[in-house]
HTML snippet that shows the backbone in 3Dmol.js (N, CA, C, O; Angstrom):
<script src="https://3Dmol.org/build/3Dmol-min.js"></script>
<div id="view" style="width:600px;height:400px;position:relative"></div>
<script>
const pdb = `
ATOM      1  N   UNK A   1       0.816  -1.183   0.000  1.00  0.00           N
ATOM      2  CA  UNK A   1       0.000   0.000   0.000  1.00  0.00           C
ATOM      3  C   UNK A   1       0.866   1.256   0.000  1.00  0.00           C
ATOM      4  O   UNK A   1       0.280   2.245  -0.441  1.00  0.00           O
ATOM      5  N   UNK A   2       2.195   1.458   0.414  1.00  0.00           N
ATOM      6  CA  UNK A   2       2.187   2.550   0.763  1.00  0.00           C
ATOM      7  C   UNK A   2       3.643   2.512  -0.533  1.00  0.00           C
ATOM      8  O   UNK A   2       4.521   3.364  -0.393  1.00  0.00           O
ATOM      9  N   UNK A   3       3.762   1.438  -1.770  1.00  0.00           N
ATOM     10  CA  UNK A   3       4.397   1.511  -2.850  1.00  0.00           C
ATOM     11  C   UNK A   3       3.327   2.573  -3.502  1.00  0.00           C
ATOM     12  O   UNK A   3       3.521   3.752  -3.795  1.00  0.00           O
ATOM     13  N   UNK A   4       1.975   1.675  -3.655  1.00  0.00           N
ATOM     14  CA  UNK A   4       0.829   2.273  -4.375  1.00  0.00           C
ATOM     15  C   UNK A   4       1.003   4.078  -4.022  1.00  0.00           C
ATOM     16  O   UNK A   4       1.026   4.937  -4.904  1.00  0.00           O
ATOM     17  N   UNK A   5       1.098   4.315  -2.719  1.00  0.00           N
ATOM     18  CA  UNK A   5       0.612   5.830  -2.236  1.00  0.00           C
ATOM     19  C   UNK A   5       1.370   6.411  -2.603  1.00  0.00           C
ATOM     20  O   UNK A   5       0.912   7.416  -3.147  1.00  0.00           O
ATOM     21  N   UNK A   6       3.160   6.316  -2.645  1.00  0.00           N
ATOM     22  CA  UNK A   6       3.763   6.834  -3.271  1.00  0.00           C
ATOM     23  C   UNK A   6       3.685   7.123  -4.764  1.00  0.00           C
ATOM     24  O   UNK A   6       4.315   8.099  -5.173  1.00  0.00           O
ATOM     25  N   UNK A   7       2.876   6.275  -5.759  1.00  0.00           N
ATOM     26  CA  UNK A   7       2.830   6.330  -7.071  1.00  0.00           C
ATOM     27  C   UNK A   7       1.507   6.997  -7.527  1.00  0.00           C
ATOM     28  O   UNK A   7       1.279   7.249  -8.710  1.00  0.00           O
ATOM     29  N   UNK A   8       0.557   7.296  -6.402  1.00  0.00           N
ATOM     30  CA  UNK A   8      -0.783   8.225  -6.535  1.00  0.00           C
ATOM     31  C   UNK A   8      -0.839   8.811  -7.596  1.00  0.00           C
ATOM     32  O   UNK A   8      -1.594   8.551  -8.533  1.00  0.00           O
ATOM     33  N   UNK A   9       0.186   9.886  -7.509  1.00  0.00           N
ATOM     34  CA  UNK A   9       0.005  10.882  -8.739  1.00  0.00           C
ATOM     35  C   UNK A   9       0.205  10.371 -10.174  1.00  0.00           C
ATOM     36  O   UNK A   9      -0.363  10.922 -11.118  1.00  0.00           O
ATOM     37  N   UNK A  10       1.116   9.185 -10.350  1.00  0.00           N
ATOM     38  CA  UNK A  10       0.859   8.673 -11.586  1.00  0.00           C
ATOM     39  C   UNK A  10      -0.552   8.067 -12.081  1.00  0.00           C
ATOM     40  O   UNK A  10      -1.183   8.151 -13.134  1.00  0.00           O
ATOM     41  N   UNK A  11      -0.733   7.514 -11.026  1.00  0.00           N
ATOM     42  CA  UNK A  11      -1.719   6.864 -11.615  1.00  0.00           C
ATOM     43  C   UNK A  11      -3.201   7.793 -11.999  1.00  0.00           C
ATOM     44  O   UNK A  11      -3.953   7.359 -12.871  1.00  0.00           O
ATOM     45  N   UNK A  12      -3.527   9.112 -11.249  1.00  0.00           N
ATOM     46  CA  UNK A  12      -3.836  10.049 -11.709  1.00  0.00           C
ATOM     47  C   UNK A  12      -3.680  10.891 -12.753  1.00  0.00           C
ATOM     48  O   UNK A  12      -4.573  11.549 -13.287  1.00  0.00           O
ATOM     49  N   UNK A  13      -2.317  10.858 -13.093  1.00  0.00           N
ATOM     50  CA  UNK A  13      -2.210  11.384 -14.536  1.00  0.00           C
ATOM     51  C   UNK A  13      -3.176  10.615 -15.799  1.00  0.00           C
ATOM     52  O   UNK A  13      -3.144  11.292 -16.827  1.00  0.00           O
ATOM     53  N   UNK A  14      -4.025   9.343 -15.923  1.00  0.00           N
ATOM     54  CA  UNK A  14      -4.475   8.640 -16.266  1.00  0.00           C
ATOM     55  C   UNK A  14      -5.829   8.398 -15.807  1.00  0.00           C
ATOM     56  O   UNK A  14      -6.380   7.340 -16.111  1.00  0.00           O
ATOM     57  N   UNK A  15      -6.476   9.358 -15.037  1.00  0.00           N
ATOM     58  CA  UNK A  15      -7.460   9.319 -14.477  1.00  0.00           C
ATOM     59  C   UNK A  15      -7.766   8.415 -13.409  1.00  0.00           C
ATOM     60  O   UNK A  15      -8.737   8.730 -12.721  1.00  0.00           O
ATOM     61  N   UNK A  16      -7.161   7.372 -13.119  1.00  0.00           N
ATOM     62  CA  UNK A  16      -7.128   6.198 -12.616  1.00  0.00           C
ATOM     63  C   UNK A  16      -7.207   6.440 -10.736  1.00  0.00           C
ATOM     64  O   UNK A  16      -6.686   7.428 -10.217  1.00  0.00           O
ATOM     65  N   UNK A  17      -7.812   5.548 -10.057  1.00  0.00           N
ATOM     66  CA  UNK A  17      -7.930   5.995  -8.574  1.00  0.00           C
ATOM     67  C   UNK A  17      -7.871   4.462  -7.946  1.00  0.00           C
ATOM     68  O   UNK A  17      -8.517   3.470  -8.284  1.00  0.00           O
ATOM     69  N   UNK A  18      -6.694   4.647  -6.734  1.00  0.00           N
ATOM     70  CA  UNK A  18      -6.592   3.324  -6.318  1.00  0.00           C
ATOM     71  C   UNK A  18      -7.625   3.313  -5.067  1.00  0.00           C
ATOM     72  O   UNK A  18      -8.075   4.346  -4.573  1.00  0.00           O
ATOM     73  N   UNK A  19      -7.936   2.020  -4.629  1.00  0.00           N
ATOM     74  CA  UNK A  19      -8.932   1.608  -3.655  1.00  0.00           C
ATOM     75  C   UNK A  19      -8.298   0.484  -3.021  1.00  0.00           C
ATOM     76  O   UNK A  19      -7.973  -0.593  -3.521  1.00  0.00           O
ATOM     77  N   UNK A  20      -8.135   1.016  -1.510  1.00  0.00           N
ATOM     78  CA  UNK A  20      -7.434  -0.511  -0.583  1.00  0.00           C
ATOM     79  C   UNK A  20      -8.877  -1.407  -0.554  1.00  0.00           C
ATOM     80  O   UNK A  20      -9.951  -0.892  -0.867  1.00  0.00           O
ATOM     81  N   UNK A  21      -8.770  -2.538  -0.218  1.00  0.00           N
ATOM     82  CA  UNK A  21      -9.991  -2.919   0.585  1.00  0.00           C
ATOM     83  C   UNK A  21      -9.138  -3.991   2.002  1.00  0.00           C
ATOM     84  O   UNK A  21      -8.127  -4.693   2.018  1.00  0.00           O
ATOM     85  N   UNK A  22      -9.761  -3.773   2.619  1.00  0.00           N
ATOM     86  CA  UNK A  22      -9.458  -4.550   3.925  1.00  0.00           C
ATOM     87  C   UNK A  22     -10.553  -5.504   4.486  1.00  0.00           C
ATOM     88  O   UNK A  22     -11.743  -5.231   4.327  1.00  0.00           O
ATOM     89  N   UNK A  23     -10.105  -6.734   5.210  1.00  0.00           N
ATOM     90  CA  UNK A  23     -11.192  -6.833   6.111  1.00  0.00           C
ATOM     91  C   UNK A  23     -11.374  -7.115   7.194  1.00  0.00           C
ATOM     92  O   UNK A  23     -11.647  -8.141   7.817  1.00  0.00           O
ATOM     93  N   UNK A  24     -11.099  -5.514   7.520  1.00  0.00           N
ATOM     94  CA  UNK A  24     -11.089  -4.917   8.891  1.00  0.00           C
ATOM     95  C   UNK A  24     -11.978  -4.073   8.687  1.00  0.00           C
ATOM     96  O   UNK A  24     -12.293  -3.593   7.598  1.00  0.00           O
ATOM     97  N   UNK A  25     -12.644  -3.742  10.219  1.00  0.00           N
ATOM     98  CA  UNK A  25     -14.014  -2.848  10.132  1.00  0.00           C
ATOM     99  C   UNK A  25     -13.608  -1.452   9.605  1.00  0.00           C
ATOM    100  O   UNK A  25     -12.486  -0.948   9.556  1.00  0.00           O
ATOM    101  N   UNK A  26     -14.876  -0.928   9.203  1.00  0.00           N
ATOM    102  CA  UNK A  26     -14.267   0.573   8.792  1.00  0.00           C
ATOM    103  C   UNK A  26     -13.597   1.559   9.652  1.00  0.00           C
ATOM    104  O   UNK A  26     -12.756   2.397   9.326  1.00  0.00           O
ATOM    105  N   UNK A  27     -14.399   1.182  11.458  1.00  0.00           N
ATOM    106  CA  UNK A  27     -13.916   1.908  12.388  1.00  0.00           C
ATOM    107  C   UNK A  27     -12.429   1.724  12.506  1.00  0.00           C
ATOM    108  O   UNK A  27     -11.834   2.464  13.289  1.00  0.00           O
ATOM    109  N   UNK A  28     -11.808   0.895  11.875  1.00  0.00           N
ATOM    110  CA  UNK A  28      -9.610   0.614  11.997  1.00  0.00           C
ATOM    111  C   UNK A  28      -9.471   1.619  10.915  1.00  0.00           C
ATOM    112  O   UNK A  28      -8.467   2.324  11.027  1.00  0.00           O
ATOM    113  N   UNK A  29     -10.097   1.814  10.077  1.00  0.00           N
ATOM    114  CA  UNK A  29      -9.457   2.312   8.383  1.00  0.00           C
ATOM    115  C   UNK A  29      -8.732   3.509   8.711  1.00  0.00           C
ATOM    116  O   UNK A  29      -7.607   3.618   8.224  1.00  0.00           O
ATOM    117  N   UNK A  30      -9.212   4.512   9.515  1.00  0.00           N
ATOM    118  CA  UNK A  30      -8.997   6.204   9.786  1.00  0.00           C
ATOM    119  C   UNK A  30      -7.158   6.303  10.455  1.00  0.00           C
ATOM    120  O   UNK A  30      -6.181   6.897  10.000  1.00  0.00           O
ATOM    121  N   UNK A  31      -7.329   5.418  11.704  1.00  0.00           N
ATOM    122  CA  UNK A  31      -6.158   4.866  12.201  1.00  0.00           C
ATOM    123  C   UNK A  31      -5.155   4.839  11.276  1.00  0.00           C
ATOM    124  O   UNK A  31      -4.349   5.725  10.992  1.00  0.00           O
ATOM    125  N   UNK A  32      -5.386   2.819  10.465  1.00  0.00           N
ATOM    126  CA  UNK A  32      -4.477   2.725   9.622  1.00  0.00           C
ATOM    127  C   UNK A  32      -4.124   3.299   8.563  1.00  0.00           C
ATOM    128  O   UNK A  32      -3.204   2.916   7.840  1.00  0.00           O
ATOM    129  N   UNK A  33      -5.022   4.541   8.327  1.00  0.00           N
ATOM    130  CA  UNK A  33      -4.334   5.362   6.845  1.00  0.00           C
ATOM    131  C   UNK A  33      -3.814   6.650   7.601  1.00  0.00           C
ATOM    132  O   UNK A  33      -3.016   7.275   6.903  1.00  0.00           O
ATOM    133  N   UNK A  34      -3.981   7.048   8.473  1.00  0.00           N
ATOM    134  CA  UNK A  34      -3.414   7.783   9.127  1.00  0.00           C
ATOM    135  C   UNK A  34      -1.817   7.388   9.539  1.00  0.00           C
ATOM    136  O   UNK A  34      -1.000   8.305   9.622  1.00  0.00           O
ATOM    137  N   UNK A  35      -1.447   6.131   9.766  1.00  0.00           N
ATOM    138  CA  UNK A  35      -0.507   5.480  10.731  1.00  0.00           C
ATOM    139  C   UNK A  35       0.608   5.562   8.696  1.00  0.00           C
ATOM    140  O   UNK A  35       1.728   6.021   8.474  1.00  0.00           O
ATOM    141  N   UNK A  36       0.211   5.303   8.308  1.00  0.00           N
ATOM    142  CA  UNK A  36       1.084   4.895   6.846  1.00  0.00           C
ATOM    143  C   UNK A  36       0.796   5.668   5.905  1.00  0.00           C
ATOM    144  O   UNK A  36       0.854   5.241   4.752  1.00  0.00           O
ATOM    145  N   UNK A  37       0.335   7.271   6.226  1.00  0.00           N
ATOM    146  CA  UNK A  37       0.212   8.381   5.642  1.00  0.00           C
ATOM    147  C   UNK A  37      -0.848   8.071   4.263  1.00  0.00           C
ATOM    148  O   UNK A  37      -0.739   8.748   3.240  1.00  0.00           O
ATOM    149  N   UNK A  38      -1.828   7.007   4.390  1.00  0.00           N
ATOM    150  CA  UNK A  38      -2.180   6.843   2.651  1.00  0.00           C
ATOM    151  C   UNK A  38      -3.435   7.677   2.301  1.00  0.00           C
ATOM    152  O   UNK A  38      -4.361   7.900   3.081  1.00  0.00           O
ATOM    153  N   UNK A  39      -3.323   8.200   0.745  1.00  0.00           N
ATOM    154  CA  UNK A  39      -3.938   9.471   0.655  1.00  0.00           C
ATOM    155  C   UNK A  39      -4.901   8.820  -0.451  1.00  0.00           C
ATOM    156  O   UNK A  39      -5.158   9.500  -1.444  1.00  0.00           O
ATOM    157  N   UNK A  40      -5.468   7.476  -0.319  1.00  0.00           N
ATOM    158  CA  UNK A  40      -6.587   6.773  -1.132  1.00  0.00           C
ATOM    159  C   UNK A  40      -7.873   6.327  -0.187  1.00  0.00           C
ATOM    160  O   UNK A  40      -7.706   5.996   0.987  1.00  0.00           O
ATOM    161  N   UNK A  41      -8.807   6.346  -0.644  1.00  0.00           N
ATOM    162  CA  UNK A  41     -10.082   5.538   0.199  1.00  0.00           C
ATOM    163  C   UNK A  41      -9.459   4.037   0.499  1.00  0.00           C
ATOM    164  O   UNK A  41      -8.523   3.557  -0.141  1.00  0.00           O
ATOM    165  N   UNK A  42     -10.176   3.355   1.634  1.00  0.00           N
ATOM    166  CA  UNK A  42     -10.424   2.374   2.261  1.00  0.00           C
ATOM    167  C   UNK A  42     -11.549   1.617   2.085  1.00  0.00           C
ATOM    168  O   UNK A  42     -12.627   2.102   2.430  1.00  0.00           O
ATOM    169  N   UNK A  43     -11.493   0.316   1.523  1.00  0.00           N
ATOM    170  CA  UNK A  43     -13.364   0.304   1.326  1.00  0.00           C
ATOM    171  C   UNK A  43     -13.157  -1.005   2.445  1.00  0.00           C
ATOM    172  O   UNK A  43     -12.077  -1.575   2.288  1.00  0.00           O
ATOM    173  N   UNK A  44     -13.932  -1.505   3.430  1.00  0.00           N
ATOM    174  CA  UNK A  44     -14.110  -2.530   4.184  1.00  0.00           C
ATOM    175  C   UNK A  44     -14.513  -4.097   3.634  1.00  0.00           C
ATOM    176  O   UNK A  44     -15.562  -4.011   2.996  1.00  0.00           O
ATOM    177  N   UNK A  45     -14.175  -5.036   3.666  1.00  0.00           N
ATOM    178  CA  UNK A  45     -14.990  -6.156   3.239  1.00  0.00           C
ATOM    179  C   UNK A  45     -14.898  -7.050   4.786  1.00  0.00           C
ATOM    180  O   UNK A  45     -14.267  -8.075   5.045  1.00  0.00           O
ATOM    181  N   UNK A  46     -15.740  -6.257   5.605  1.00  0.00           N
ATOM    182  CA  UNK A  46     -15.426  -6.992   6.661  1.00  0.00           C
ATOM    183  C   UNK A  46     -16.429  -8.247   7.032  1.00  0.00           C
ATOM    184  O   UNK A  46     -16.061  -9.185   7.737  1.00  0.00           O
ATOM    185  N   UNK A  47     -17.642  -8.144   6.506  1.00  0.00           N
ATOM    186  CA  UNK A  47     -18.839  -9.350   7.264  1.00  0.00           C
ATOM    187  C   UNK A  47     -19.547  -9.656   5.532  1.00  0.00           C
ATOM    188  O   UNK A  47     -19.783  -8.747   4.736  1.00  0.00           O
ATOM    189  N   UNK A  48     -19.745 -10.913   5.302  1.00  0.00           N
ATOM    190  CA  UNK A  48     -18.461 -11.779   5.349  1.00  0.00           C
ATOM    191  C   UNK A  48     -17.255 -11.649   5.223  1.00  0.00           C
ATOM    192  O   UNK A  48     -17.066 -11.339   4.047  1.00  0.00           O
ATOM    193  N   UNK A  49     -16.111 -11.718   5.872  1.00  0.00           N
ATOM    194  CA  UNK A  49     -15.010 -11.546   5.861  1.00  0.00           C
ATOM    195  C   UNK A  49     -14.401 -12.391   4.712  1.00  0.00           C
ATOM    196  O   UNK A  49     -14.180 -13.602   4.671  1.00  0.00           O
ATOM    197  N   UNK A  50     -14.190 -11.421   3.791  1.00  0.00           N
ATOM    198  CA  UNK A  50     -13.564 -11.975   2.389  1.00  0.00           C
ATOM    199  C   UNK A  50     -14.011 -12.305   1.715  1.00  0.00           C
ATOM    200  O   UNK A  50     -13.590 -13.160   0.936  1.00  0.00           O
ATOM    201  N   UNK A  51     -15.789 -11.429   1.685  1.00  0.00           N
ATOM    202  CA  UNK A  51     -16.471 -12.300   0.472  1.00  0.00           C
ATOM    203  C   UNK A  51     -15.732 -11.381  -0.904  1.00  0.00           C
ATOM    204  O   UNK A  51     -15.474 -11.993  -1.941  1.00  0.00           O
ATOM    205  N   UNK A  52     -15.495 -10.179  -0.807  1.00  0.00           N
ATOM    206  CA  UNK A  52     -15.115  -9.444  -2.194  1.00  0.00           C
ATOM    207  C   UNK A  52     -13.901 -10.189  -2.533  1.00  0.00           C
ATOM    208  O   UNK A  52     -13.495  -9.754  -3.611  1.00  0.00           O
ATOM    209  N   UNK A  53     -13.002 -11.290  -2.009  1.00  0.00           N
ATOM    210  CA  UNK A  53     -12.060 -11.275  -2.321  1.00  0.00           C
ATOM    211  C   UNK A  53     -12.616 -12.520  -3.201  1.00  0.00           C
ATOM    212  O   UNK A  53     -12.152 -12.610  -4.338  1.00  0.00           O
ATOM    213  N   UNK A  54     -13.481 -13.403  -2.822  1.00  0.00           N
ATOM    214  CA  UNK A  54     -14.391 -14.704  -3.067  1.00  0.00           C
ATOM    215  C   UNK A  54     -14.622 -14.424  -4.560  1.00  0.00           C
ATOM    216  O   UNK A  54     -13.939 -15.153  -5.279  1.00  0.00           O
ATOM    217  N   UNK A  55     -15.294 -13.683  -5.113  1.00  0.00           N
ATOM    218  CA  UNK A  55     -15.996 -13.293  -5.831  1.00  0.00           C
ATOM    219  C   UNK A  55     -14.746 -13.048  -7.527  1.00  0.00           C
ATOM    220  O   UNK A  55     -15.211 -12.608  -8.578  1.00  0.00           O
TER     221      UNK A  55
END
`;
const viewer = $3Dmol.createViewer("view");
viewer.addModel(pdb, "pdb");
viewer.setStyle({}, {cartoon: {color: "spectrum"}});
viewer.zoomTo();
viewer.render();
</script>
């Protein structure tokens, strides 16, 4: 994640927008993007835990 955050702006030059997903509740997300400076949304896949990854 924090290869990705460093490369933000490229991938913006391209319109392009990265999205973590975790599955951890949303209430951790604020923390952990705070803690590793990342300047992208967080989307949760927490209950079922890992169904977006399933899919």
């Amino acid at each position: 994640m924090t290869l990705y955050n460093e490369l933000l702006s490229e991938f913006h030059k391209y319109n392009a927008e990265i999205l973590g997903i975790s599955v951890d509740g949303v209430w951790r997300h604020p923390a952990f993007a705070r803690d590793r400076h990342l300047h992208f949304p967080l989307l949760a896949d927490f209950e079922p835990k890992g169904a977006v990854q399933d899919e």
